[in-house]
KOLLUMKE-804056 format. One record per residue (C-alpha): residue in three letters; x, y, z. Coordinates in steps of 0.05 Angstrom, whole numbers, padded with zeros to 5 digits, always signed. Layout:
! KOLLUMKE-804056
ALAXYZ
...
***
This chain:
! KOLLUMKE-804056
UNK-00164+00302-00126
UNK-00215+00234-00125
UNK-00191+00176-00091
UNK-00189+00140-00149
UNK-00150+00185-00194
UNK-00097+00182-00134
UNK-00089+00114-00140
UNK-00085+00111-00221
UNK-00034+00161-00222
UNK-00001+00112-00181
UNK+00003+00055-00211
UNK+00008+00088-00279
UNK+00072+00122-00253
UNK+00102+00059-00226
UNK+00143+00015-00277
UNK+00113-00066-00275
UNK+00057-00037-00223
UNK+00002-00087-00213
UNK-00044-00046-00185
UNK-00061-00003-00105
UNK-00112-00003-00063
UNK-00144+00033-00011
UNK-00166-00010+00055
UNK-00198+00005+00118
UNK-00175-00020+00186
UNK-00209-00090+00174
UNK-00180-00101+00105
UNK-00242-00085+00065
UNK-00224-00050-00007
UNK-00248+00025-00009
UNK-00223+00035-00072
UNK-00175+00003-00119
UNK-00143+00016-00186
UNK-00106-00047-00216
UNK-00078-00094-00275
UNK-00098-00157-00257
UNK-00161-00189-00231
UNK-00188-00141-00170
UNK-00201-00208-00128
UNK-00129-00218-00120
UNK-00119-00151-00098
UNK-00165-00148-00049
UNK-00139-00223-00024
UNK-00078-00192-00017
UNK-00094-00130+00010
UNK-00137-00153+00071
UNK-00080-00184+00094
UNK-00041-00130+00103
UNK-00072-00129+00168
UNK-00029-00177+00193
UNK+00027-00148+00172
UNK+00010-00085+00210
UNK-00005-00111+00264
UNK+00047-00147+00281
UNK+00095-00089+00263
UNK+00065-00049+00310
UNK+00068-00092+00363
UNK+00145-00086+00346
UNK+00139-00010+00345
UNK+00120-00007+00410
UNK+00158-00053+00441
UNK+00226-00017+00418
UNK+00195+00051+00415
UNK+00218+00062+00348
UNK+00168+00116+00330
UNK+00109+00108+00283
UNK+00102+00058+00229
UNK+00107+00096+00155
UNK+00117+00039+00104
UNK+00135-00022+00101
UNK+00157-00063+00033
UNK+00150-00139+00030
UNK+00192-00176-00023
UNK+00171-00242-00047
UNK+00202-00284-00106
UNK+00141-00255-00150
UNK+00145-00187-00134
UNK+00145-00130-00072
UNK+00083-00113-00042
UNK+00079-00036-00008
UNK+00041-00030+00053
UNK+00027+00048+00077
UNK-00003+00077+00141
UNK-00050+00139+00117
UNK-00082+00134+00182
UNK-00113+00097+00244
UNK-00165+00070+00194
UNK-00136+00065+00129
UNK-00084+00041+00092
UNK-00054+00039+00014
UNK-00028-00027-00010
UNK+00008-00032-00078
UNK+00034-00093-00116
UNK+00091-00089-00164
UNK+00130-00133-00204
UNK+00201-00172-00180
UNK+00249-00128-00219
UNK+00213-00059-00195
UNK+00268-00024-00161
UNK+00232-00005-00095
UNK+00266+00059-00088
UNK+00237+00083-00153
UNK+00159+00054-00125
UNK+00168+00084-00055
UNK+00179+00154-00088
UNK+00118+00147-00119
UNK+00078+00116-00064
UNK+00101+00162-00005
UNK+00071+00222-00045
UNK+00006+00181-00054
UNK+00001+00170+00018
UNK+00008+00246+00031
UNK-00049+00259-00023
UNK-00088+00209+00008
UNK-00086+00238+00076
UNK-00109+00299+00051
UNK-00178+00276+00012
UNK-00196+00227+00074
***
């Protein structure tokens, strides 16, 4: 399955999804599939970098294992952030009263596809 028909299954599976994208390990977008303007997006997405980062400092600190997923809430929304591998990463943006439960079940299987095409 194409990259991009991954991530449009995606978003158009996931209630008040804004959109997902595919990043490398500096941020850049790969691919994207999204409801809004793809600048913000992308913005968004190459920050996720941070995010990671800092995580995985955690990880190994505590030896918790590897890092999976990782959901940010904010007051506008929740913002998915998924490991595929060393180099590449889904993001996905959904709306504040998205039950995350209902997104991650989506997402996680996205993630698997994912791995498999790259």
């Amino acid at each position: 399955m194409a990259l991009e028909t991954i991530l449009k299954n995606l978003v158009d599976r996931v209630p008040q999804a804004v959109g997902a994208i595919l990043v490398d390990w500096e941020g850049e977008a790969v691919m994207e599939f999204c409801h809004c303007e793809p600048y913000d997006l992308r913005f968004m997405a190459a920050h996720k970098g941070i995010i990671l980062a800092r995580l995985k400092e955690m990880q190994c600190a505590a030896q918790i294992g590897d890092v999976e997923d990782v959901v940010v809430t904010s007051s506008n929304g929740h913002l998915l952030i998924g490991c595929i591998n060393e180099d590449y990463s889904l993001v996905m943006n959904v709306g504040r009263s998205c039950l995350v439960a209902q997104a991650l079940y989506h997402f996680r299987p996205a993630i698997a596809e994912l791995k498999k095409e790259i």
